[in-house]
N, C-alpha and C positions, 0 to 999 in steps of 0.2 A: 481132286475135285469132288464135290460133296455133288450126291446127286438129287439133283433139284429137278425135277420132271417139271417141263412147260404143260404138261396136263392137267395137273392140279387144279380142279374146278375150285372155285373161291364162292363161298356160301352165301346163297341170295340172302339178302337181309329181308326182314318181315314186308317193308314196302315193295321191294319189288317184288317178292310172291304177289303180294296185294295185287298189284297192279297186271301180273302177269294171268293170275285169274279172273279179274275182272275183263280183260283185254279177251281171254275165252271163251265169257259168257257177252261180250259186245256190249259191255257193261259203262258206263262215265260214274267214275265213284271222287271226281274232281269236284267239290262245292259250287255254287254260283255263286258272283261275288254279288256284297249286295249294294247296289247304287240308290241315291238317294233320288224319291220320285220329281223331284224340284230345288230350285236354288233355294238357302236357305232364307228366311225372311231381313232384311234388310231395316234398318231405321227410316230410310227414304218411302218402302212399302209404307211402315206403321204412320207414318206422317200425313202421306195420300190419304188414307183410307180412316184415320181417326182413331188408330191404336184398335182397327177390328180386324183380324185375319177370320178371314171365309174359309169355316170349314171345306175337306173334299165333300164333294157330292156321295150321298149314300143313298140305298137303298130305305123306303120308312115304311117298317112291317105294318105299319095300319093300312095303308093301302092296298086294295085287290085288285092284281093286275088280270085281264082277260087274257086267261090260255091260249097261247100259239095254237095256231092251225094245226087241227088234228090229221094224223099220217089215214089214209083210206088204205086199210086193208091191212092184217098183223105181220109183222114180222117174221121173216121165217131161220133158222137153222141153215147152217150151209151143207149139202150133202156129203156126210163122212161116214163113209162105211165104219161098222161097226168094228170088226179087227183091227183098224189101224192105230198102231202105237208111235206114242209121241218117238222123235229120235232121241239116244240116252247120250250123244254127246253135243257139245256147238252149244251156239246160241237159244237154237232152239228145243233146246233138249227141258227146259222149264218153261211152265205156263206165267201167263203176265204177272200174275200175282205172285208170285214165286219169283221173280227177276227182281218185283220193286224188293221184295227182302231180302232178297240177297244182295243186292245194289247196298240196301243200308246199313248192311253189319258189315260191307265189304270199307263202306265211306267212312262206318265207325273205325274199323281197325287203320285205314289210312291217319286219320285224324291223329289213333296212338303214337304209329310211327313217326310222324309229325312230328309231335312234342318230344318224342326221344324216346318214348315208353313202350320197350322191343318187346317186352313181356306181357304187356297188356294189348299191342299190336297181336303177338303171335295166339294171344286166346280167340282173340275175335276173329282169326283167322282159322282158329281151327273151329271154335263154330260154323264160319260160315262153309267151310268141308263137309260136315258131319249134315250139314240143312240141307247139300246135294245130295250126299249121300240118300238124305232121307226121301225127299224130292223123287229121286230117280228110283226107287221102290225096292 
């Protein structure tokens, strides 16, 4: 009998890294699909209406709207003593801004593995390693 150990870990392929770090940082690096905002226009519409379709409603930059009601009183800071350090692991271990780009090289490298492309999966994967790395100081 040849021996074949049932331990033999079987090597995560690039997406599941992907997904297994993202899942780390609490991350959705899945696209949103994109639906279309209305049915498409029909011959019955163009016939009703005389062959005019109405644009969406937009905003028309020549008009000056009057500024929403002003906040009485500024804004303050929440009180954070000045020692305390972010945590260096979890979700919370990056500030927002740091999660959105990490979110989007994490959706980039899924995208690779997607199409099949292990190697262009695994660069973007290792960027986005090296951007916690750097992230966490």
């Amino acid at each position: 009998m040849l021996g074949c150990s049932p331990t033999v870990a079987v090597a995560e392929t690039c997406l599941e890294q992907t997904q297994r770090l993202a899942r780390e940082f609490d991350l959705s690096i899945d696209p949103p699909e994109a639906r279309p905002g209305r049915d498409p226009v029909t011959s019955e519409d163009l016939a009703e209406s005389g062959g005019v379709i109405e644009p969406p409603p937009a905003r028309d930059e020549a008009v000056i709207e009057a500024p929403e009601r002003a906040q009485n009183g500024m804004p303050t800071v929440p009180d954070i003593p000045p020692d305390a350090a972010p945590p260096q692991d979890g979700p919370d271990a990056l500030d927002p801004s740091a999660r959105v780009t990490l979110q989007s090289i994490l959706t980039a490298a899924r995208a690779e593995a997607k199409r099949g492309r292990e190697a262009d999966c695994f660069a973007r994967l290792s960027k986005a390693k090296a951007y916690i790395q750097r992230q966490r100081g």
